[in-house]
Gaussian input, Z-matrix of N, CA and C with variables (Angstrom, degrees):
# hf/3-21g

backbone

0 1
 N
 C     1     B1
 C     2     B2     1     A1
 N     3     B3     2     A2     1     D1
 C     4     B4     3     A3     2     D2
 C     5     B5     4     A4     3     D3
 N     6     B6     5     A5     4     D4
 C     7     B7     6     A6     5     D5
 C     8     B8     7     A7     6     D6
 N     9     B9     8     A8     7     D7
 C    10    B10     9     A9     8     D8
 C    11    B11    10    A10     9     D9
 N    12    B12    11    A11    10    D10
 C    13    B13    12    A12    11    D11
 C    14    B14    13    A13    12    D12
 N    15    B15    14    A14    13    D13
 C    16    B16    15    A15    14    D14
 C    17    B17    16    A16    15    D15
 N    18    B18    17    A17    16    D16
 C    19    B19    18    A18    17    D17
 C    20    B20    19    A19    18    D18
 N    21    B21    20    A20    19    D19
 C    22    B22    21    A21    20    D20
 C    23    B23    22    A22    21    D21
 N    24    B24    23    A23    22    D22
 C    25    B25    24    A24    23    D23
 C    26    B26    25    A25    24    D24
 N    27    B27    26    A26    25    D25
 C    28    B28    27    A27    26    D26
 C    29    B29    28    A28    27    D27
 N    30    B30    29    A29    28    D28
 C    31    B31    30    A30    29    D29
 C    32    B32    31    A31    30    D30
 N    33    B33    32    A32    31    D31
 C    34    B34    33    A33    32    D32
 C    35    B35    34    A34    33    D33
 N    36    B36    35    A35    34    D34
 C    37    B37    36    A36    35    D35
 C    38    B38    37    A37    36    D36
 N    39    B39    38    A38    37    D37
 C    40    B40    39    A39    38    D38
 C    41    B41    40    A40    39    D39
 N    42    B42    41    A41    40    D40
 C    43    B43    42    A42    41    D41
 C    44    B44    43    A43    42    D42
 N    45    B45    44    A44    43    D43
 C    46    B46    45    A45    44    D44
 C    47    B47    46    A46    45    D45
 N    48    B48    47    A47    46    D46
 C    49    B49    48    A48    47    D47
 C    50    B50    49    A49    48    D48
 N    51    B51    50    A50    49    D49
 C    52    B52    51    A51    50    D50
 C    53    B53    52    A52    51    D51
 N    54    B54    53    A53    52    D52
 C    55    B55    54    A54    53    D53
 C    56    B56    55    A55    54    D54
 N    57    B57    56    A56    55    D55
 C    58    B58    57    A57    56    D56
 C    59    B59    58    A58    57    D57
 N    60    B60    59    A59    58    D58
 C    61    B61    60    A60    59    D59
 C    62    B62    61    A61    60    D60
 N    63    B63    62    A62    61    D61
 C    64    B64    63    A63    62    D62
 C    65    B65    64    A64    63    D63
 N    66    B66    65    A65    64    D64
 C    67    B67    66    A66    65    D65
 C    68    B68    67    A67    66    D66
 N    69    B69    68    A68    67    D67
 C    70    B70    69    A69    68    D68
 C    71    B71    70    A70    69    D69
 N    72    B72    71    A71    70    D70
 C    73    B73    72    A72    71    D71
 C    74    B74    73    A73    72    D72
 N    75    B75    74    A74    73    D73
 C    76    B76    75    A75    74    D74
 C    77    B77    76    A76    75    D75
 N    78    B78    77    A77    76    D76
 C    79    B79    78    A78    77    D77
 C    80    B80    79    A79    78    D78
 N    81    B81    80    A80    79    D79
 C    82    B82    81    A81    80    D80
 C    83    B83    82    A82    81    D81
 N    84    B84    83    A83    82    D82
 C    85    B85    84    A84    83    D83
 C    86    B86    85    A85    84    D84
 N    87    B87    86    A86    85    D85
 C    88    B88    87    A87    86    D86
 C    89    B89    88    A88    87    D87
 N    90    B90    89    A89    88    D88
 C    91    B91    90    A90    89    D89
 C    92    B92    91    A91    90    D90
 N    93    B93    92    A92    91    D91
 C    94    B94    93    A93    92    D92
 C    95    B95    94    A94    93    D93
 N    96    B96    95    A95    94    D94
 C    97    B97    96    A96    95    D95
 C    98    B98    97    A97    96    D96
 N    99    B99    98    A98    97    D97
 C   100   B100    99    A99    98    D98
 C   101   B101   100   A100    99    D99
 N   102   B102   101   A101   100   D100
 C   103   B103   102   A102   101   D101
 C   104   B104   103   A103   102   D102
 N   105   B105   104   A104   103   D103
 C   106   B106   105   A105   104   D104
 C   107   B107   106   A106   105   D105
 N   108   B108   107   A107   106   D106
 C   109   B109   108   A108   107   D107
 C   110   B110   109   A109   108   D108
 N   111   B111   110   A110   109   D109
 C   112   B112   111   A111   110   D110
 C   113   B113   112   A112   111   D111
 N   114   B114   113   A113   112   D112
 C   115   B115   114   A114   113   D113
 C   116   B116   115   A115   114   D114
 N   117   B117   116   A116   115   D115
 C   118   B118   117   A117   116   D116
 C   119   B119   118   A118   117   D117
 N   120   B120   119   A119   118   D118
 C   121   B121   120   A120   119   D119
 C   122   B122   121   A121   120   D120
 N   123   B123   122   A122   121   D121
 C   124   B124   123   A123   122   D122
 C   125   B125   124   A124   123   D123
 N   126   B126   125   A125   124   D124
 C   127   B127   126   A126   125   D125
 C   128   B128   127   A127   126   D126
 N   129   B129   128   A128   127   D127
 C   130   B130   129   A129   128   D128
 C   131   B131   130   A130   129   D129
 N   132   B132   131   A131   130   D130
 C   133   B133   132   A132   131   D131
 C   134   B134   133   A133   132   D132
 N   135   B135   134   A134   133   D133
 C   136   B136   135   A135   134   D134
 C   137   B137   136   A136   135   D135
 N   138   B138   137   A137   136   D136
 C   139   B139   138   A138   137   D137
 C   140   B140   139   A139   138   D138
 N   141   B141   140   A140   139   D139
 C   142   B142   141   A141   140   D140
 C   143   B143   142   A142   141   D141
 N   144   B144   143   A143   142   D142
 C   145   B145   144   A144   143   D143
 C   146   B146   145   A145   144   D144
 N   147   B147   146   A146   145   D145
 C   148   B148   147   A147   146   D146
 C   149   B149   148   A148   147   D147
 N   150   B150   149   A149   148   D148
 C   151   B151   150   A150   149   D149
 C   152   B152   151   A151   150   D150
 N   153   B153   152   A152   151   D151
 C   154   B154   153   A153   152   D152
 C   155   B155   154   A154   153   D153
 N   156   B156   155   A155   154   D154
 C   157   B157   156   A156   155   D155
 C   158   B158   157   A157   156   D156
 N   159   B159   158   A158   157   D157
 C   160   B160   159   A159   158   D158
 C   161   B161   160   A160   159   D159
 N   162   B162   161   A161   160   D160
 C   163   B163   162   A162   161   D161
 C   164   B164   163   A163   162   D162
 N   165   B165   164   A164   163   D163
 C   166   B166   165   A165   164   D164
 C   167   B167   166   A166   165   D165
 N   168   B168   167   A167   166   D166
 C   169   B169   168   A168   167   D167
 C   170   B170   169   A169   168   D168
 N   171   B171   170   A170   169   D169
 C   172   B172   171   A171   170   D170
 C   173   B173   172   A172   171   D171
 N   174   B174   173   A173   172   D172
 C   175   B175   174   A174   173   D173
 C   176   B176   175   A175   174   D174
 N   177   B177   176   A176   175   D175
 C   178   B178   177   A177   176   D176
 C   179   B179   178   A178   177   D177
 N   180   B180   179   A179   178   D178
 C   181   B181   180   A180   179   D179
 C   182   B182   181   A181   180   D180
 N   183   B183   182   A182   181   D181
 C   184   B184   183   A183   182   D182
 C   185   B185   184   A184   183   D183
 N   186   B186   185   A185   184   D184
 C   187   B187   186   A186   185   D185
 C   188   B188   187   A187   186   D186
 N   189   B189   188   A188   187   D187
 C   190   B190   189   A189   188   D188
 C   191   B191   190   A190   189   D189
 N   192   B192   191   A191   190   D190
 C   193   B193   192   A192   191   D191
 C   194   B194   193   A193   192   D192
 N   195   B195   194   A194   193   D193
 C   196   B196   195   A195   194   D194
 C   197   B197   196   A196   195   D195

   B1=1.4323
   B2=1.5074
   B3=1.4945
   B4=1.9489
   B5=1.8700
   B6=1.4650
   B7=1.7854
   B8=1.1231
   B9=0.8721
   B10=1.4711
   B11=2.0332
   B12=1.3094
   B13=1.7958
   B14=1.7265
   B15=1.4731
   B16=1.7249
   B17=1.4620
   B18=1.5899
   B19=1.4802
   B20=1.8926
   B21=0.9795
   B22=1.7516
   B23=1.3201
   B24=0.9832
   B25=2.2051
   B26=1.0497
   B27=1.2634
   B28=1.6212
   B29=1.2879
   B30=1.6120
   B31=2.1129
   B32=1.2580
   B33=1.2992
   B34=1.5269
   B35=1.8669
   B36=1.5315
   B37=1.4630
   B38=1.6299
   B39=1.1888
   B40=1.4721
   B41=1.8764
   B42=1.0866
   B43=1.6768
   B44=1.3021
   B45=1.3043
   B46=1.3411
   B47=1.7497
   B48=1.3146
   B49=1.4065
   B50=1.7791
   B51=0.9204
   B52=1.1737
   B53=1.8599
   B54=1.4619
   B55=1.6600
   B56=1.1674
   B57=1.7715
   B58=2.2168
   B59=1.2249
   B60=1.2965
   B61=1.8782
   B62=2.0228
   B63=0.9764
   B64=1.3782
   B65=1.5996
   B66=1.1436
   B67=2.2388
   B68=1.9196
   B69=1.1790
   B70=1.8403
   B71=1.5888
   B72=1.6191
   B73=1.7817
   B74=1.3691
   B75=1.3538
   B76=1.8086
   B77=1.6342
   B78=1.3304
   B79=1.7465
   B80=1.2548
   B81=1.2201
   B82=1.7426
   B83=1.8745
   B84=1.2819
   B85=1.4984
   B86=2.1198
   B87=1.2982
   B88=1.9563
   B89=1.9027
   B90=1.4384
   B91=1.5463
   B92=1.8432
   B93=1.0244
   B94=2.0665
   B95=1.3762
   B96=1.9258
   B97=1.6524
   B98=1.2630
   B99=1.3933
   B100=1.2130
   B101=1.5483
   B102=1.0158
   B103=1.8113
   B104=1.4756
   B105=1.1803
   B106=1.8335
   B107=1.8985
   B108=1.2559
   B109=1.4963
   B110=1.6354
   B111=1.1732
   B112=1.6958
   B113=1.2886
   B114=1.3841
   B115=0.9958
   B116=1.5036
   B117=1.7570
   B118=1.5381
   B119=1.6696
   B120=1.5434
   B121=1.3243
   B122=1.2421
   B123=1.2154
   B124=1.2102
   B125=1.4505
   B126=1.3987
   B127=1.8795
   B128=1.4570
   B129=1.4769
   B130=1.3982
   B131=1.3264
   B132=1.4852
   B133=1.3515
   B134=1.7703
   B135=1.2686
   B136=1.3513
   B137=1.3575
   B138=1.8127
   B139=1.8863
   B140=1.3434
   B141=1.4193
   B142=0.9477
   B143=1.8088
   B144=1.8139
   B145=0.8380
   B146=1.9739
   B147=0.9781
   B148=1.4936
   B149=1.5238
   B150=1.5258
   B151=1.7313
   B152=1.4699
   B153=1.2959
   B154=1.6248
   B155=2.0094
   B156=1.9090
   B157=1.7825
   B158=1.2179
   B159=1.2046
   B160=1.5115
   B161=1.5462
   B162=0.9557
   B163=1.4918
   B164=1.6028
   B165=0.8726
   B166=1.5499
   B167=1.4554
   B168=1.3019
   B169=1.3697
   B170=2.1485
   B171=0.8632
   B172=1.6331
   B173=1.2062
   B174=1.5269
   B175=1.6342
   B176=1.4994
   B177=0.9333
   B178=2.0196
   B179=1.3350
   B180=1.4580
   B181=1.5582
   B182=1.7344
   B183=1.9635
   B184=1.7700
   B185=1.4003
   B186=1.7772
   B187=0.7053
   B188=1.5522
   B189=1.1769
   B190=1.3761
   B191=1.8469
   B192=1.2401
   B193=1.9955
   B194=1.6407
   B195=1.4246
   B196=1.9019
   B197=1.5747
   A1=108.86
   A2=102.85
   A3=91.98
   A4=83.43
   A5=90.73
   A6=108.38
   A7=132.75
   A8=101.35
   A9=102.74
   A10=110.38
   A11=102.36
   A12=98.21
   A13=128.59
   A14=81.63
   A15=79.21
   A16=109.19
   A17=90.88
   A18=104.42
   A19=129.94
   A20=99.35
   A21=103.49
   A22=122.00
   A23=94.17
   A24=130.06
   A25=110.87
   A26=108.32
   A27=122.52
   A28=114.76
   A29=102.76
   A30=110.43
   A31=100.87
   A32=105.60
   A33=126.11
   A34=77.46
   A35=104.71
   A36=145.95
   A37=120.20
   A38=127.12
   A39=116.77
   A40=89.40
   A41=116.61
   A42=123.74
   A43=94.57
   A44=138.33
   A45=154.04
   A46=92.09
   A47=102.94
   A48=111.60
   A49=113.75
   A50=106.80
   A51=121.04
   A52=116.97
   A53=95.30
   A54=81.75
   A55=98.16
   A56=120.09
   A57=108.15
   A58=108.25
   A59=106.95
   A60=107.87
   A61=88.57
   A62=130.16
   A63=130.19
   A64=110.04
   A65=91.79
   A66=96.61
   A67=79.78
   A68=136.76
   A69=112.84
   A70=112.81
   A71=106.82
   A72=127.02
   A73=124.78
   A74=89.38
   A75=110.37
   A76=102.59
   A77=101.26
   A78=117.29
   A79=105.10
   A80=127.65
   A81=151.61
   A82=78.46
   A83=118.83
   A84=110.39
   A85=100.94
   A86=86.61
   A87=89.31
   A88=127.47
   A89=93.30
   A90=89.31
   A91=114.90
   A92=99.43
   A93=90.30
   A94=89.76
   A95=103.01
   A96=100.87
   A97=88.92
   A98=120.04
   A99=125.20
   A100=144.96
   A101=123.33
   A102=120.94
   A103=103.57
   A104=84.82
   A105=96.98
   A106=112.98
   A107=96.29
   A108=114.01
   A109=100.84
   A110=128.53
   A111=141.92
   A112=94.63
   A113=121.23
   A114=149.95
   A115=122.83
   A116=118.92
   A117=86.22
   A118=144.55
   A119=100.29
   A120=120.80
   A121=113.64
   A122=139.54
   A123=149.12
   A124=115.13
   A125=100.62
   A126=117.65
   A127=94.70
   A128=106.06
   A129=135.32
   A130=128.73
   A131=134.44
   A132=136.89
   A133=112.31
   A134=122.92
   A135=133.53
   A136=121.68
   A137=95.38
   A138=101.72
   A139=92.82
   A140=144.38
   A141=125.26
   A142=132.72
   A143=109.73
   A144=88.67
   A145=94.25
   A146=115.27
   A147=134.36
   A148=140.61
   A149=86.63
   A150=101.92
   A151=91.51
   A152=132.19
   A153=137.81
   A154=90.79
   A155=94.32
   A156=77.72
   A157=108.68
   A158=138.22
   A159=138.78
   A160=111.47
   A161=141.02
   A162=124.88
   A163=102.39
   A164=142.62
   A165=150.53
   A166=143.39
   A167=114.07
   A168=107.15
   A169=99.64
   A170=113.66
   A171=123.73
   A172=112.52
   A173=105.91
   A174=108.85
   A175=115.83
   A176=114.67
   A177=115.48
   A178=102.05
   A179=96.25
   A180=143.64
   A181=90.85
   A182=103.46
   A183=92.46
   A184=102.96
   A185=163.11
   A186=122.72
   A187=125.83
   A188=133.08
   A189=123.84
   A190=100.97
   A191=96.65
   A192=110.51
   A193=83.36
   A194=95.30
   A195=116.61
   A196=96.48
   D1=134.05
   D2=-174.99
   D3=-128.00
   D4=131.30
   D5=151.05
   D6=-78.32
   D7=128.06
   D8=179.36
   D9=-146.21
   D10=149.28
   D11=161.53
   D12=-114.10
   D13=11.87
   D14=170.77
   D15=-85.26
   D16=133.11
   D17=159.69
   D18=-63.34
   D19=10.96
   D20=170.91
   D21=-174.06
   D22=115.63
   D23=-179.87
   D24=-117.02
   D25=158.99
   D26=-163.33
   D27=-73.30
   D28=-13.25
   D29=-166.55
   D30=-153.59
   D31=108.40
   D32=125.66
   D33=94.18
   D34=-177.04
   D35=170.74
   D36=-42.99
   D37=135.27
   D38=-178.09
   D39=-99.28
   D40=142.60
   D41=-179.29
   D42=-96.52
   D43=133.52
   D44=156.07
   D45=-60.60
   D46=148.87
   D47=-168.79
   D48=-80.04
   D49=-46.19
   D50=172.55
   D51=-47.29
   D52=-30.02
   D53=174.99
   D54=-111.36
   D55=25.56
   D56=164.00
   D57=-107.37
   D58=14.41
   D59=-162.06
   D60=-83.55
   D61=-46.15
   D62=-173.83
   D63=-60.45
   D64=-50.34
   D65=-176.42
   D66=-78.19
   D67=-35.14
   D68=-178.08
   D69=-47.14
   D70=-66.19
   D71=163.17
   D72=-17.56
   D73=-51.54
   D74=-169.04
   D75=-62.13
   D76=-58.54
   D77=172.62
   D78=-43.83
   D79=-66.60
   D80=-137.60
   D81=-62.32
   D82=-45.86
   D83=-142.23
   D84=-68.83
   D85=-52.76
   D86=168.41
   D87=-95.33
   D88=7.88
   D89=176.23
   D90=-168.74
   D91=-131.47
   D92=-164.51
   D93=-141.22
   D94=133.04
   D95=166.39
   D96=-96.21
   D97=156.21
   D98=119.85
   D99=-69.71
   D100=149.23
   D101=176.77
   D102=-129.85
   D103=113.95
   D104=171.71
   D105=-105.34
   D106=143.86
   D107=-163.42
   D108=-135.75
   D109=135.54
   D110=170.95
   D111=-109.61
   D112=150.44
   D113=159.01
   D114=-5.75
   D115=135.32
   D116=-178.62
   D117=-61.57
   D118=-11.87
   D119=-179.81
   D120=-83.44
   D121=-68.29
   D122=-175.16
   D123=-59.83
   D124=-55.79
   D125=-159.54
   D126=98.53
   D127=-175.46
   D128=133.46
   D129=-16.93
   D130=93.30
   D131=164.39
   D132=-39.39
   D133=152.12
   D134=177.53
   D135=-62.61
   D136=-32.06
   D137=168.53
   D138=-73.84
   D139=-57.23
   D140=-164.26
   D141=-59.72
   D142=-24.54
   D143=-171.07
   D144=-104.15
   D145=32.32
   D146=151.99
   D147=-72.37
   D148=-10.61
   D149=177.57
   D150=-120.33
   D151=9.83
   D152=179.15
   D153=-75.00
   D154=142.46
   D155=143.69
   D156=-105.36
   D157=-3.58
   D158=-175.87
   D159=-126.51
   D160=117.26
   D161=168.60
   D162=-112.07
   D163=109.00
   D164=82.45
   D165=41.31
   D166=108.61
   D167=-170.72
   D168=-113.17
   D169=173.40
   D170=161.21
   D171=-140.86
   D172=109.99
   D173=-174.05
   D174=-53.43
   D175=142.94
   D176=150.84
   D177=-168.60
   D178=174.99
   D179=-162.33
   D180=-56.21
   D181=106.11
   D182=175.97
   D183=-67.26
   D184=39.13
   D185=110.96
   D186=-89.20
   D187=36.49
   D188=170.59
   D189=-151.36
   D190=66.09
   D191=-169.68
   D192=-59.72
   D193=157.99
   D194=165.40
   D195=-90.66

């Protein structure tokens, strides 16, 4: 799973976190997520979140973005 808060990537939908936490669990029980994180400035590069199967957003307040 890669986080990220940009609003535009090369693939597909950003999942609000709150509805990946159930398909995360589901995984967790026979195998290992990963969570990938970029830098605090940048985020996540596009190759990086290209080897994601899920990439991920965490809502907040647009004045105080993650």
């Amino acid at each position: 799973m890669g986080f990220t808060t940009r609003r535009r990537i090369e693939r597909g939908a950003l999942i609000p976190f709150n509805l990946v936490i159930p398909k995360m669990l589901e995984v967790m029980k026979d195998g290992k997520v990963h969570l990938v994180f970029g830098n605090e400035k940048d985020g996540p590069s596009n190759e990086e979140l290209s080897k994601c199967r899920v990439v991920v957003t965490i809502p907040a307040d647009a004045a105080y973005p993650t």
